[in-house]
Structures are given as C-alpha cells and as structure tokens.
N, C-alpha and C positions, 0 to 999 in steps of 0.2 A: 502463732498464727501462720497458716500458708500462704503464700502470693501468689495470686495468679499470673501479675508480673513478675520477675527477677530482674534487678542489677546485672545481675552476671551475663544474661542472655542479651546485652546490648554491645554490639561489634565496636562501636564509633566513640570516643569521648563527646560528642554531641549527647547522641542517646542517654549516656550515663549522665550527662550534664542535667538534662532537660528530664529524667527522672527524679536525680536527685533534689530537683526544683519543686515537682510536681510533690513530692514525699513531703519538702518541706510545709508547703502548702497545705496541703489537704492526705493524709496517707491513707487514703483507700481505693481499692482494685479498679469501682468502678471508674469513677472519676480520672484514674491516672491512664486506663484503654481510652474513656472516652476522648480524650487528648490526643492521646499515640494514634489513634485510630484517623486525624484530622492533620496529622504531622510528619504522616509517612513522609522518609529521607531525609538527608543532613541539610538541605536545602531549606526545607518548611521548618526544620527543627530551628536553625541557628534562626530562620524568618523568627519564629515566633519566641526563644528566647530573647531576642533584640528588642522585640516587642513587651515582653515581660519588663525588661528593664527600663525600656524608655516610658513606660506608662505607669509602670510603677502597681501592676496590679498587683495582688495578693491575695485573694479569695478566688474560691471554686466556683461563685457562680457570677464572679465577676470574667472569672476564664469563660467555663461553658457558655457565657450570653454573647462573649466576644466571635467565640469557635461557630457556635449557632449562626450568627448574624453575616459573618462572612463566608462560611463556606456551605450554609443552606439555603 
C-alpha cells in the first residue's frame, strides 16, 4: 500500500510522535491528514497529544468530533 503520508517526511519527534499515534489509532491516509491538517506545528501537535493522553481518547471519530468542535 502507498501513503500519502510518510514517517519519514516529518522534521520534528512531535510529528513522528503524533503520527505514529494516529497509525496506531486508525491507519488510514485520510483520517491521519484530516488531523495534520488541524495540528499544524509542534505547538498544536504536543497541544493535542497532551490531549490525547489526558482524555484518554482512542477512536477516529472520537478525534474528528473533538478536531470539528474546536477548531470549526
């Protein structure tokens, strides 16, 4: 299978962080841009892994209604 993301292409241990989170979750393209796309910088990233861990979510559409709610 191709990715339209790559591991490789993230500069920061954030990024690599916060994909390898998203993979675990859910491993599909769209759902892992929909994320990246709401997370731009290490700032929103480390934001919303902090969040991940303190809520404890684990589903994609527990993320996407989270992502939706605050940032539309």
């Amino acid at each position: 299978m191709t990715y339209i993301v790559n591991r490789e292409k993230f500069k920061t241990d954030l990024g690599r962080q916060l994909y390898d989170r998203l993979v675990s979750i859910l491993d599909d393209d769209d759902f892992i841009l929909a994320v990246l796309v709401e997370t731009q910088g290490d700032e929103k990233k480390k934001a919303f892994l902090d969040m991940l861990d303190k809520t404890g979510m684990n589903t994609a559409d527990e993320i996407l209604d989270y992502l939706d709610n605050i940032y539309n």
